[in-house]
BABASE-548843 format. One line per field, with one value per residue: residue in three letters; x, y, z of N, C-alpha, C in turn. Coordinates in Angstrom, 3 decimals, m for minus. Example, Ala and Ser with C-alpha at 12.3 -4.5 7.8 and 13.67 -1.06 7.14 Angstrom:
<nodes>
res = (ALA	SER)
n_east = (13.190	12.850)
n_north = (m5.690	m2.250)
n_up = (7.800	7.080)
ca_east = (12.300	13.670)
ca_north = (m4.500	m1.060)
ca_up = (7.800	7.140)
c_east = (13.200	12.900)
c_north = (m3.300	0.030)
c_up = (7.800	7.870)
</nodes>
This chain:
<nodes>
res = (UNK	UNK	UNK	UNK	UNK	UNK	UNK	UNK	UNK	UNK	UNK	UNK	UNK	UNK	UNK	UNK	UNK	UNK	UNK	UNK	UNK	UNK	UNK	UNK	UNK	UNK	UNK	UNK	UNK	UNK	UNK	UNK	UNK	UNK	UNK	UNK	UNK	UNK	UNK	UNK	UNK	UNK	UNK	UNK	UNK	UNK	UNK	UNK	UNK	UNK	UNK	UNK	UNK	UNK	UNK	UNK	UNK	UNK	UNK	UNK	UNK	UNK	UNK	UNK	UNK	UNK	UNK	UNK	UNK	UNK	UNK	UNK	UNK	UNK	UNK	UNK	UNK	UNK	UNK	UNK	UNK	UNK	UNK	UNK	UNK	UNK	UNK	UNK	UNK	UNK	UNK	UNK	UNK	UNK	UNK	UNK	UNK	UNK	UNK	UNK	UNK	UNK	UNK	UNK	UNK	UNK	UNK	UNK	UNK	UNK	UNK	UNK	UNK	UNK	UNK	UNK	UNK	UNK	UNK	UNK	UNK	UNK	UNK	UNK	UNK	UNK	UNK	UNK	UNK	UNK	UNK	UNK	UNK	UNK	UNK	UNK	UNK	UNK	UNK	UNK	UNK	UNK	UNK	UNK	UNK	UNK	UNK	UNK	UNK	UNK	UNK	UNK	UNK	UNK	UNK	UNK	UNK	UNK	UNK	UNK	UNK	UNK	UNK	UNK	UNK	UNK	UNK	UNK	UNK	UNK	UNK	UNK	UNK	UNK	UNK	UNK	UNK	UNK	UNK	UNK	UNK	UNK	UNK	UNK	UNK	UNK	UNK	UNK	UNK	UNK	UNK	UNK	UNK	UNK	UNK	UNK	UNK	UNK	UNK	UNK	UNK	UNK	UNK	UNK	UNK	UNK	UNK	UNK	UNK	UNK	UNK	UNK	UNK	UNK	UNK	UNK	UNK	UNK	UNK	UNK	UNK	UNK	UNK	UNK	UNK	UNK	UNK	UNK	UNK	UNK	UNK	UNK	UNK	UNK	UNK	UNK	UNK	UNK	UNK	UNK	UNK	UNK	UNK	UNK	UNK	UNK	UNK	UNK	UNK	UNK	UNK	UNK	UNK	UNK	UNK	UNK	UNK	UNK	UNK	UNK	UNK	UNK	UNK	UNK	UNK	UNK	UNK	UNK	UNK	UNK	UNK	UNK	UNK	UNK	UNK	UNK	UNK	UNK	UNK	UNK	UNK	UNK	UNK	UNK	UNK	UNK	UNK	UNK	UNK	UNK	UNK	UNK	UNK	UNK	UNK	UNK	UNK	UNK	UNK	UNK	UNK	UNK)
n_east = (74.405	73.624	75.257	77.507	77.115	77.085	79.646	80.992	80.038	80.642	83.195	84.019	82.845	85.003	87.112	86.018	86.125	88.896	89.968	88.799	90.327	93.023	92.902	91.830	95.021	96.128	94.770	92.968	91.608	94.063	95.294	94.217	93.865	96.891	96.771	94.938	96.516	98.744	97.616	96.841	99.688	100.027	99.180	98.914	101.534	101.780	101.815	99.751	97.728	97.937	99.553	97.661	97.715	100.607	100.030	97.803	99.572	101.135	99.911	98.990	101.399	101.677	99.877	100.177	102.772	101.890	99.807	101.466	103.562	101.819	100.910	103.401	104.189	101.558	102.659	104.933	104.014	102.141	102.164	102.250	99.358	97.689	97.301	95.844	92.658	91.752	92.614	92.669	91.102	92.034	93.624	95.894	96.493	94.234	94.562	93.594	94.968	98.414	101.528	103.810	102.736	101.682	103.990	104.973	102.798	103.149	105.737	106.001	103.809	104.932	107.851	106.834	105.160	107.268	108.726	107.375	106.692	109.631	110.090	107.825	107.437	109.137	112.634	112.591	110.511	109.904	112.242	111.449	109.127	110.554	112.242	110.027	109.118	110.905	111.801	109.145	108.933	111.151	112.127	110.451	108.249	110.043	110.602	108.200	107.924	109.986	110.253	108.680	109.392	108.817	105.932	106.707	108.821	107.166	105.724	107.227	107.531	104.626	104.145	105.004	103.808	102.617	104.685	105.632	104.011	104.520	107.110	106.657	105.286	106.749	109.723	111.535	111.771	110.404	110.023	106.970	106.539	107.946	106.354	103.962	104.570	105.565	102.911	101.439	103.026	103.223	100.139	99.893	100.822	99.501	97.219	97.615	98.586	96.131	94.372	96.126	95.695	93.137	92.859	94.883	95.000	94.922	97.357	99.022	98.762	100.414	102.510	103.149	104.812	103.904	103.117	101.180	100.687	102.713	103.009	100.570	99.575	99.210	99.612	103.110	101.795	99.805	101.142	102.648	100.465	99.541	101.403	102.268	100.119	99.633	101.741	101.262	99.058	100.924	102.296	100.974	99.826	101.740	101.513	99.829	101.422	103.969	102.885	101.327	99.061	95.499	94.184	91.612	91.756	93.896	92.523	90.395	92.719	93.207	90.530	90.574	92.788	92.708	90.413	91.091	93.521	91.894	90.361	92.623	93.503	91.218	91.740	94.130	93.647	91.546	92.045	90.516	88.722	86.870	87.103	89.825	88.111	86.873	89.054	90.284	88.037	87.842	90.221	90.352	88.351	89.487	92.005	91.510	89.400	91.269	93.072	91.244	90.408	92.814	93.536	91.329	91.786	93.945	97.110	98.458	101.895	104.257)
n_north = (214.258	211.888	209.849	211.101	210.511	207.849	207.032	207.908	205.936	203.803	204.115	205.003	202.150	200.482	201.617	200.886	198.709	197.889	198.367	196.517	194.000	195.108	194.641	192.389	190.744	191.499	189.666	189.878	188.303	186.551	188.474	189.400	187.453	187.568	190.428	189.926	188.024	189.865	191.532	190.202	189.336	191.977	193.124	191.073	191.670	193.881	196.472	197.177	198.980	199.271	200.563	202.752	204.210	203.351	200.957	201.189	202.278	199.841	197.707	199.136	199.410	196.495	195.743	196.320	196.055	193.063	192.843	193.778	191.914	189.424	190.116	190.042	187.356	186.620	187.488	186.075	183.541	183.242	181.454	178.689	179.473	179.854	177.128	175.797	174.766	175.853	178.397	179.588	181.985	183.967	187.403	187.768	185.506	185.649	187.719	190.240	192.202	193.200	191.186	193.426	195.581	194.061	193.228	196.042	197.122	195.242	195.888	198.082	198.838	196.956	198.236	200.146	199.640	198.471	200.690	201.959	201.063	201.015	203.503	204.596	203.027	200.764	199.526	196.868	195.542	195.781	194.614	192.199	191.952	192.403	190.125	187.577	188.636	188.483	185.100	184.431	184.889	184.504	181.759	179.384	180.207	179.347	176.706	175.322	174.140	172.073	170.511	168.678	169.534	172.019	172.934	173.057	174.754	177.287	177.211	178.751	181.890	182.353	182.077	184.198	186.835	187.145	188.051	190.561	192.090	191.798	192.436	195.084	196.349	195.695	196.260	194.516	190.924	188.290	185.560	184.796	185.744	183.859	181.483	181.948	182.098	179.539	178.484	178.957	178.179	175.284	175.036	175.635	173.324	171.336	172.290	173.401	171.058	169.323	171.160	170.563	168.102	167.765	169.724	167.962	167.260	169.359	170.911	169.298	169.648	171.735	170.995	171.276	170.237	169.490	167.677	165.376	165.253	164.079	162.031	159.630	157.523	158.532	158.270	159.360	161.653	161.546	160.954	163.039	165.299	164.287	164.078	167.078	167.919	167.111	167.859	170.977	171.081	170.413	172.778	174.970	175.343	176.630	179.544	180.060	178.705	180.662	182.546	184.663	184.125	183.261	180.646	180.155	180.365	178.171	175.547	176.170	175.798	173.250	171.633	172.759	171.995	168.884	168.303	169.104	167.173	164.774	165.542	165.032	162.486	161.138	161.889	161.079	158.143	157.816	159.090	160.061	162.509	163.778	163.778	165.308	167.473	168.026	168.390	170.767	172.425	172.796	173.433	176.242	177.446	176.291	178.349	181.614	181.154	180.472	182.357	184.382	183.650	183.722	186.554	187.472	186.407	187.412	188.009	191.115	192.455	193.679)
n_up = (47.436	48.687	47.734	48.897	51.450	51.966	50.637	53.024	54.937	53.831	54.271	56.864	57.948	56.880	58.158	60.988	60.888	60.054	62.317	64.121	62.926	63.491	66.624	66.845	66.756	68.794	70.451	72.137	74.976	75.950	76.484	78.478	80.311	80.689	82.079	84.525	85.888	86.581	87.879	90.191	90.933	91.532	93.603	95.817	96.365	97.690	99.737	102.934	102.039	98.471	95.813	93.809	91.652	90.515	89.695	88.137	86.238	86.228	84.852	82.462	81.296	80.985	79.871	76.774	76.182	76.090	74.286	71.974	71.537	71.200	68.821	67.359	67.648	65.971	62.996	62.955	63.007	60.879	58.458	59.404	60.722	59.011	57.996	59.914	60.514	62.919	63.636	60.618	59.857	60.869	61.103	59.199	58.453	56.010	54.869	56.053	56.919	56.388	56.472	56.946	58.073	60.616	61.515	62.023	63.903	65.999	66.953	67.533	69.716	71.511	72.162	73.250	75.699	77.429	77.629	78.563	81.225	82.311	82.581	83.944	86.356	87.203	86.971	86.786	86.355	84.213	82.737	83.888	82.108	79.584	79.259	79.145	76.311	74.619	75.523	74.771	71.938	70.697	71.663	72.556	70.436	68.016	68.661	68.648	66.628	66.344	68.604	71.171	73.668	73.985	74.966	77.524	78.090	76.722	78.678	80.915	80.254	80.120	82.980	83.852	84.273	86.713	88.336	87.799	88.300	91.225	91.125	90.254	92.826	94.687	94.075	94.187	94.293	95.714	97.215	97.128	95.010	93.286	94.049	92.936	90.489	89.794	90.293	88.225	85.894	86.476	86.152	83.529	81.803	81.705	80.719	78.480	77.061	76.830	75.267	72.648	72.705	71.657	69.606	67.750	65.117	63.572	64.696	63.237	61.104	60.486	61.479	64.258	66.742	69.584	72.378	71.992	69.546	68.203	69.463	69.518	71.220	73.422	76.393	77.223	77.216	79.453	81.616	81.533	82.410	84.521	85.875	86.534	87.338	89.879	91.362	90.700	93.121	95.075	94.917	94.919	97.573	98.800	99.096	101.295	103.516	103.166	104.307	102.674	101.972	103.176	105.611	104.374	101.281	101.133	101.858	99.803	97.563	97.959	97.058	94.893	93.078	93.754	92.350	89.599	89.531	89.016	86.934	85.266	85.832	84.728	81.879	81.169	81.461	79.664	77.776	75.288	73.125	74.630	77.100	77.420	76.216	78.999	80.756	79.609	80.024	82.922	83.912	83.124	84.548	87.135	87.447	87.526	89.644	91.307	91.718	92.396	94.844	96.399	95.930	97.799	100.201	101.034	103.082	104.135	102.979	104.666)
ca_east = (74.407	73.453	76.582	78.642	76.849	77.325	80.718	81.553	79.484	81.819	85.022	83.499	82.842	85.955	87.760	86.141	86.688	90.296	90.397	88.831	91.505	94.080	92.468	92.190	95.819	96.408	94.707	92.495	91.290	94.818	95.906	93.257	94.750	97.633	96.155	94.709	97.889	99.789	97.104	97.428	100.750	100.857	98.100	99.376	102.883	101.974	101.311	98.045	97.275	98.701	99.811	97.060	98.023	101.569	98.903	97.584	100.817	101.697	98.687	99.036	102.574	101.818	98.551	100.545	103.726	101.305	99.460	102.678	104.050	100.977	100.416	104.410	103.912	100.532	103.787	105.873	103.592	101.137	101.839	101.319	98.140	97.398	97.373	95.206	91.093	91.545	93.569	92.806	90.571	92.753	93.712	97.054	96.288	93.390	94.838	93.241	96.426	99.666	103.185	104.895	101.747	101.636	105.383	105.357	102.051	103.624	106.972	105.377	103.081	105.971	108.411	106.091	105.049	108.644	109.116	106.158	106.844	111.148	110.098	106.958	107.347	110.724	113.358	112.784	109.653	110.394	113.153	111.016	108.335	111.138	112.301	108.783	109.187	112.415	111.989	107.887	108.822	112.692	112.655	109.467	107.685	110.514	110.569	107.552	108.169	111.063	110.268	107.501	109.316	107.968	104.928	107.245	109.667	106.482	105.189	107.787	106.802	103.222	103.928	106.002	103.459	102.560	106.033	105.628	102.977	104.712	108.253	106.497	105.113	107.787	110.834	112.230	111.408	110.530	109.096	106.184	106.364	108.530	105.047	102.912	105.256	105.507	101.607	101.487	103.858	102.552	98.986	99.838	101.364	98.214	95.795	98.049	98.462	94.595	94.085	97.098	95.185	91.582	93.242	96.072	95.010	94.982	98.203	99.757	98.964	101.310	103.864	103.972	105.230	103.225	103.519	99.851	100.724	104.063	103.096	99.291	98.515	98.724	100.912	103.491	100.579	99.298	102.175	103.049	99.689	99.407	102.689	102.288	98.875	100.253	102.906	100.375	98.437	100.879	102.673	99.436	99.399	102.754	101.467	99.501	102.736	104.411	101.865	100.775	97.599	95.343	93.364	90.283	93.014	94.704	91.062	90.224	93.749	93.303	90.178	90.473	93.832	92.189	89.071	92.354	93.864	91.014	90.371	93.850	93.830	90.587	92.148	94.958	92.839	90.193	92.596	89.611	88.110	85.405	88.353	90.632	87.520	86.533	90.238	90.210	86.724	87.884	91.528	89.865	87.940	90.896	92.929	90.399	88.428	91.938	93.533	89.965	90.527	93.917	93.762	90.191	92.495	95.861	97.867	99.516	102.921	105.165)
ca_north = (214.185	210.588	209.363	211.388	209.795	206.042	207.065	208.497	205.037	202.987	204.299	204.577	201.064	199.335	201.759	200.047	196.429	197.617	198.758	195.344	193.193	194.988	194.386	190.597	190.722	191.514	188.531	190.055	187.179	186.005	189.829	190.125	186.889	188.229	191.544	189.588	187.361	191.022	192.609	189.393	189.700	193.366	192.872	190.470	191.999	194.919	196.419	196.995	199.889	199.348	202.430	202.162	204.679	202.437	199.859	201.562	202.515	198.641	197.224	200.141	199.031	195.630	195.856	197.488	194.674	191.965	192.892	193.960	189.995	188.547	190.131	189.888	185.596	185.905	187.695	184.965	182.170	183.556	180.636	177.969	179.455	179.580	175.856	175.296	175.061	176.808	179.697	180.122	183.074	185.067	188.912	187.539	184.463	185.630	188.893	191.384	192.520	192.762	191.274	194.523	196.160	193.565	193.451	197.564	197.268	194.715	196.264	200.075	198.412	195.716	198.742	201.439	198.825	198.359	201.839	202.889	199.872	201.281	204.987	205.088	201.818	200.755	199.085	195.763	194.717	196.178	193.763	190.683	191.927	192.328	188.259	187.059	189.293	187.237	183.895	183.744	185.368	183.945	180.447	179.143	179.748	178.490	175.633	174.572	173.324	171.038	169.731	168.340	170.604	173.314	173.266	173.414	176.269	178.105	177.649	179.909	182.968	182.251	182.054	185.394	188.252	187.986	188.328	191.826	192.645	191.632	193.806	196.601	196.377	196.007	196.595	193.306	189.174	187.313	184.107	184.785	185.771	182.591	180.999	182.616	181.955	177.928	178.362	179.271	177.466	173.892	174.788	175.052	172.301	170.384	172.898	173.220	169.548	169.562	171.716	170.066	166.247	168.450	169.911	167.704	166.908	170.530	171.504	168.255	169.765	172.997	170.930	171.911	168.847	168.944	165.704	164.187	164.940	163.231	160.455	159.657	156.694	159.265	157.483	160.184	162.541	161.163	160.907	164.503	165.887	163.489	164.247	168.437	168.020	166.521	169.013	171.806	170.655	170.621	174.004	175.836	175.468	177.443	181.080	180.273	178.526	181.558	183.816	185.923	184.000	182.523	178.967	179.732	179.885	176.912	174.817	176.212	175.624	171.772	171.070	172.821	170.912	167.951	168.708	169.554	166.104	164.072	165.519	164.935	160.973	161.193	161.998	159.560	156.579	157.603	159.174	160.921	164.325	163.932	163.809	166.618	169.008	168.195	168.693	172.221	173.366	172.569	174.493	177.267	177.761	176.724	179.429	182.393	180.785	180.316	183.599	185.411	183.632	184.054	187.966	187.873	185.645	187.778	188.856	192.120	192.241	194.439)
ca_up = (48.909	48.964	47.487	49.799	52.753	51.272	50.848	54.535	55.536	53.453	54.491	58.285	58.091	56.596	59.351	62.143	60.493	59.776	63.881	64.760	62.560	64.486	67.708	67.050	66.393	70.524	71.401	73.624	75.481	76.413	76.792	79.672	81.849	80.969	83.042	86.042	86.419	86.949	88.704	91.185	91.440	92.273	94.806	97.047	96.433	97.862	101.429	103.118	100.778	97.234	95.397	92.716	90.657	90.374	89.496	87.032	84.797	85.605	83.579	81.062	80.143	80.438	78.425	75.468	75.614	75.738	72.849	71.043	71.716	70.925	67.417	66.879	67.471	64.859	62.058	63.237	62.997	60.072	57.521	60.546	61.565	57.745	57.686	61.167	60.924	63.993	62.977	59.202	59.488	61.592	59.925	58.675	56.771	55.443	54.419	56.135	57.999	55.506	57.324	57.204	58.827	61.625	62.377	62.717	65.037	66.868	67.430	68.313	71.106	72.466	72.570	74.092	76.890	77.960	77.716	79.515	82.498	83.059	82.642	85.251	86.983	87.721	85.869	87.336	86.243	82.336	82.749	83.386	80.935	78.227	79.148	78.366	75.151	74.626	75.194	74.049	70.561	70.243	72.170	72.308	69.080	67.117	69.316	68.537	65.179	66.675	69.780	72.629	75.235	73.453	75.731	78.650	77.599	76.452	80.102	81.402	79.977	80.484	83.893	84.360	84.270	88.076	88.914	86.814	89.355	92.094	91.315	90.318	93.907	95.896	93.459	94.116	93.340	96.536	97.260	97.261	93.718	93.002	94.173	91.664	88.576	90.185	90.235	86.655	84.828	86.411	85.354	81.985	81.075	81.594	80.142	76.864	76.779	76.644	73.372	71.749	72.392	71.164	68.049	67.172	63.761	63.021	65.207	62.959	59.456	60.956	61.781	65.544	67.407	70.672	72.970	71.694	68.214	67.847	70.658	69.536	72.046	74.676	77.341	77.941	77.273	80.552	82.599	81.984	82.806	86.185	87.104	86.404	88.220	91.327	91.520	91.254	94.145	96.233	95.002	95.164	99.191	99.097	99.194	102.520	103.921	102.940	104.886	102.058	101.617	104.498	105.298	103.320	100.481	101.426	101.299	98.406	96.693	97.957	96.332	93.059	92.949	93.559	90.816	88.416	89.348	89.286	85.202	84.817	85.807	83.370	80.038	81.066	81.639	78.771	76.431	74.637	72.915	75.792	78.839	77.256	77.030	80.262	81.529	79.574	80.652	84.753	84.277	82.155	86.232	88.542	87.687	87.464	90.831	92.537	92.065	93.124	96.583	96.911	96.328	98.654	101.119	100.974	104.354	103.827	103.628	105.632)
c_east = (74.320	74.353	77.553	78.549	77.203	79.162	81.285	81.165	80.429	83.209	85.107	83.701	83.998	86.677	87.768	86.552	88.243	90.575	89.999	89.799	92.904	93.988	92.676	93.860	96.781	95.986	93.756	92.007	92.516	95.742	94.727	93.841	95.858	97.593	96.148	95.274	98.756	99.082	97.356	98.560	101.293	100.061	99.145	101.340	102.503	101.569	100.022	97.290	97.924	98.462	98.920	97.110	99.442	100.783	98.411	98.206	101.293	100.725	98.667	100.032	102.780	101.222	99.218	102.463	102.938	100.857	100.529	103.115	102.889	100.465	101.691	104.300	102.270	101.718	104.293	105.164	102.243	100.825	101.505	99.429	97.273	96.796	95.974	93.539	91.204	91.676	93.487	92.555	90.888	93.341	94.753	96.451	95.002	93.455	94.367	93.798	97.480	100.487	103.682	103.856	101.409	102.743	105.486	104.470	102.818	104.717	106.553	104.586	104.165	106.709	108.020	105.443	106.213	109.357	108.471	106.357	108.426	111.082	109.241	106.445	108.344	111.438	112.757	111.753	109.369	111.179	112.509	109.836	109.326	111.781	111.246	108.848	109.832	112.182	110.610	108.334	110.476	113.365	111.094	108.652	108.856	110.435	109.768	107.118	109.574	111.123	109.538	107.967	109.111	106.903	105.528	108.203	108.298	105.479	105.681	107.602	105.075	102.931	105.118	105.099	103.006	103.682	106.109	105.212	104.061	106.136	107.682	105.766	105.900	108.912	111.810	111.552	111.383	110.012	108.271	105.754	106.821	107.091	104.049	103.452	105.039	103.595	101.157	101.843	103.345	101.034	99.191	100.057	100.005	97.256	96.211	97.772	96.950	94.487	94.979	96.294	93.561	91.816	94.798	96.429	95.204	96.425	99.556	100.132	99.756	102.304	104.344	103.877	105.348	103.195	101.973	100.247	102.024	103.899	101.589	98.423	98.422	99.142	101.713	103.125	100.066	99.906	102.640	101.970	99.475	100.578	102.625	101.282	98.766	101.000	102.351	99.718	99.273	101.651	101.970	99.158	100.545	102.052	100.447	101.047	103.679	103.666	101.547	99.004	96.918	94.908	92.316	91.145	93.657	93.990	90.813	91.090	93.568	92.031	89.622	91.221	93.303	91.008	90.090	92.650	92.923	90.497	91.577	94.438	92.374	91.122	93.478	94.422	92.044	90.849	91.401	89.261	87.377	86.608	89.382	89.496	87.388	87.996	90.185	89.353	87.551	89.478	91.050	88.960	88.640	91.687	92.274	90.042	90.215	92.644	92.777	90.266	91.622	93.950	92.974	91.087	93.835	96.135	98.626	100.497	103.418	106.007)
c_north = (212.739	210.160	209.501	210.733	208.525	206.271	206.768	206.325	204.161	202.855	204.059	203.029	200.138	200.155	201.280	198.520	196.860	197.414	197.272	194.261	193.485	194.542	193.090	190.559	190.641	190.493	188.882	188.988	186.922	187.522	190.404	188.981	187.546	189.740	190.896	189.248	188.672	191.533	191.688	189.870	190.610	193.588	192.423	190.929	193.694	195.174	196.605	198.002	200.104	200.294	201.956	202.628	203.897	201.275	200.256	201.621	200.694	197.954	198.110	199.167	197.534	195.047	195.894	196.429	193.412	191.649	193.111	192.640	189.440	188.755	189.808	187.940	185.328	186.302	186.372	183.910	182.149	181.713	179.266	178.447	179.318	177.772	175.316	175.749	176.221	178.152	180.211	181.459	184.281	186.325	188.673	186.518	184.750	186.752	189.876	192.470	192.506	192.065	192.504	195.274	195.607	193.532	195.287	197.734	196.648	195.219	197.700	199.373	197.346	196.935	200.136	200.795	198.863	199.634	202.814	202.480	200.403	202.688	205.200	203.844	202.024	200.037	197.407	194.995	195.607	195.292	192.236	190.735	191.720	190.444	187.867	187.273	188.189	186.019	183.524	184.093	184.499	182.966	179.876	179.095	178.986	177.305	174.803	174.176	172.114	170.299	169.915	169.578	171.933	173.961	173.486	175.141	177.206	178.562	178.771	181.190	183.198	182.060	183.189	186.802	188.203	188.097	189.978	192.345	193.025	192.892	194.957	196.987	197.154	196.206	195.659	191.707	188.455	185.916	183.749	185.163	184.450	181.635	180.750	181.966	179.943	177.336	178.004	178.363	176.074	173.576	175.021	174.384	171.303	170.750	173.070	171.866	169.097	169.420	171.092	168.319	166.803	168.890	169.156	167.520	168.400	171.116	170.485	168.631	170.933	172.558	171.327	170.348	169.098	168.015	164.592	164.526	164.293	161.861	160.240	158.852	157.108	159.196	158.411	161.686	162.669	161.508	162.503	165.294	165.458	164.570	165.730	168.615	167.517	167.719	170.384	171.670	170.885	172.052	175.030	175.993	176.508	179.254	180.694	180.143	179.838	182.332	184.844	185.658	182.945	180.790	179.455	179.799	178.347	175.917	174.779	175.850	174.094	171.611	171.625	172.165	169.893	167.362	168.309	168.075	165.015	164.125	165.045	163.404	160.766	161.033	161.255	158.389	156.469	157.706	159.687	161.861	164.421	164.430	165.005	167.758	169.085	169.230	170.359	172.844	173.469	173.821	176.060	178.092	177.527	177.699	181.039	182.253	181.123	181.694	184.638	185.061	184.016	185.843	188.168	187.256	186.808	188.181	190.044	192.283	193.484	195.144)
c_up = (49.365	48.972	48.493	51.547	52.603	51.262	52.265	55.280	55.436	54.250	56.167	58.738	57.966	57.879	60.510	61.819	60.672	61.713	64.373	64.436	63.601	66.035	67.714	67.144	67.838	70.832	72.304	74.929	76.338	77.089	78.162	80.811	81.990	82.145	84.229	86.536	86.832	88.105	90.253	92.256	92.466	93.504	96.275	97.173	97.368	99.697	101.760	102.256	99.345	96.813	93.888	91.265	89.904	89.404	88.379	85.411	84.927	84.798	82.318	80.389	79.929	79.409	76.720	74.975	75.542	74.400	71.831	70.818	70.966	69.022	66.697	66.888	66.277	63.561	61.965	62.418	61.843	59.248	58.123	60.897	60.260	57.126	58.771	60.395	61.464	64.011	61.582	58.782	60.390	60.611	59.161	57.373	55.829	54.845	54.360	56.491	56.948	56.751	57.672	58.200	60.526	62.645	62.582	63.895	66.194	67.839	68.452	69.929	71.777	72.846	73.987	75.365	77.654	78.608	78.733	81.185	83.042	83.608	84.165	86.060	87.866	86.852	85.819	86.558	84.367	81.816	82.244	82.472	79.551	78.438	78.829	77.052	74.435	74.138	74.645	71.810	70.004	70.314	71.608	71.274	67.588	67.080	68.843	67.152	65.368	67.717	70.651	73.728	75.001	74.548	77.392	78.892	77.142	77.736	81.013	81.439	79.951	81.858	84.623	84.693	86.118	88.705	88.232	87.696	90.634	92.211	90.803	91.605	94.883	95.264	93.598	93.924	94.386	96.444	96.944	95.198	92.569	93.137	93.214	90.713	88.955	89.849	88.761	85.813	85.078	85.681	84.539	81.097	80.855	80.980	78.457	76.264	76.136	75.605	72.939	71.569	71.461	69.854	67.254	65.663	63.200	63.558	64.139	61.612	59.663	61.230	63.397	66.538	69.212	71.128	71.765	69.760	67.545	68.963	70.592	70.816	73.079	75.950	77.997	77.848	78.937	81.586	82.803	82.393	84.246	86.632	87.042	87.469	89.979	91.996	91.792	92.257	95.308	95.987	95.475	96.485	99.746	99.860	100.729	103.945	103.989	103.927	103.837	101.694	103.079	104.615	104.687	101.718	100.400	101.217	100.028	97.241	96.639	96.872	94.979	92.250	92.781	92.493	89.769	88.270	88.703	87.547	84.608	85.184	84.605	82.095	80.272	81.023	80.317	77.419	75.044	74.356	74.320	77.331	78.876	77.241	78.045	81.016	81.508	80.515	82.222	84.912	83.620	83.741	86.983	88.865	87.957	89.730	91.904	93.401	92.952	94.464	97.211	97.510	97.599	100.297	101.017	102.614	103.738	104.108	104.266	104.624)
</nodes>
């Protein structure tokens, strides 16, 4: 009887480790902005009462392609992350996860997202979930074994899921969603930039040719975080301009912008570990803090 309990315990146990390996494998962390950036979206995309059950199936099916993408780029990028500090003890390189096991999870949850988002959505916003799919797994991670604009082309799709929100809303792609993705894609160039100057020695033994690890003295490190951080500041005032968001929005967009900038002439001038965490830590709260006001700020559209 003992045995058979030690057994059950055993097998119990490696089952939940196996269930947590796959879990890491989603990303959760980056599979939950991913969430709020949609839920955003579909918020202020929507009219004075959003259809929440709509809301519901759009976070399902984006939940379920996110994580599908995100464990299909750890397949992809196993023997890279194999190489990284950072990444060594992830389920792949450390072989808790096979390849063939990761590329079938991956594929079943990327397809059944897509599937779930055309079937009880609409087509539209299955569409721009399957482009993210696309260019994060087919442009972008190759990319970034060949070239700095890696971190730019990888901004794109990191700045598409509140446009997901937004057409599964309203069933079309306005401005106001053009806004959001403009929102997005500028703050990340500066917040990637960041971690790439914080782990370059580790992003260097991978071979991924990030600006600070192919340009060490940091120079057009600088220039592209100023000049991204400028650009956000003043994009970020759009969605009031627009009328979907109000003036306590518009305040708040100025001086988180300005916070953002203000780290972001920092780690140009200092060029230091100390100036890139800072930069992270401050964008790691701009985006979080900005969206909360925006939604708490929204006008309803028509």
């Amino acid at each position: 009887m003992t045995f058979s309990t030690e057994a059950l315990d055993l097998v119990l146990t490696g089952g939940y480790r196996r269930a947590l390996d796959f879990f890491e494998l989603t990303k959760p962390r980056i599979t939950l902005m991913v969430l709020v950036t949609t839920f955003v979206g579909f918020y202020l995309g929507s009219h004075s009462i959003p259809e929440y059950f709509r809301l519901i199936q759009t976070l399902l099916g984006t939940a379920l392609a996110a994580s599908g993408t995100l464990a299909l780029n750890q397949f992809l990028e196993r023997d890279a992350d194999a190489a990284m500090e950072r990444t060594r003890r992830r389920p792949l390189p450390e072989g808790r996860v096979q390849p063939t096991e990761a590329l079938i999870f991956g594929v079943v949850l990327t397809v059944s997202g897509l599937l779930a988002l055309w079937l009880t959505v609409n087509a539209l916003s299955a569409l721009v979930t399957a482009a993210i799919v696309a260019s994060y797994l087919f442009i972008y991670t190759p990319l970034k074994q060949k070239t700095s604009l890696c971190s730019v082309v990888g901004a794109v799709p990191g700045a598409l899921p509140p446009v997901i929100g937004w057409a599964a809303a309203r069933g079309a792609i306005e401005a106001g969603a053009w806004a959001l993705f403009a929102i997005m894609f500028l703050w990340q160039i500066p917040h990637t930039l960041a971690i790439a100057r914080l782990y370059r020695e580790d992003f260097a033994r991978a071979g991924i040719r990030f600006l600070p690890v192919i340009e060490p003295d940091g120079r057009s490190t600088g220039r592209q975080i100023l000049t991204n951080c400028l650009a956000l500041l003043a994009v970020s005032l759009l969605p009031t301009l627009l009328q979907v968001a109000g003036y306590l929005y518009f305040l708040a967009a100025f001086l988180l912008g300005a916070l953002f900038l203000g780290c972001g002439v920092g780690l140009a001038i200092a060029q230091s570990s100390g100036a890139a965490r800072r930069l992270l830590f401050v964008s790691l709260i701009y985006l979080p803090v900005l969206l909360a006001v925006m939604a708490l700020d929204r006008i309803p559209l028509q």
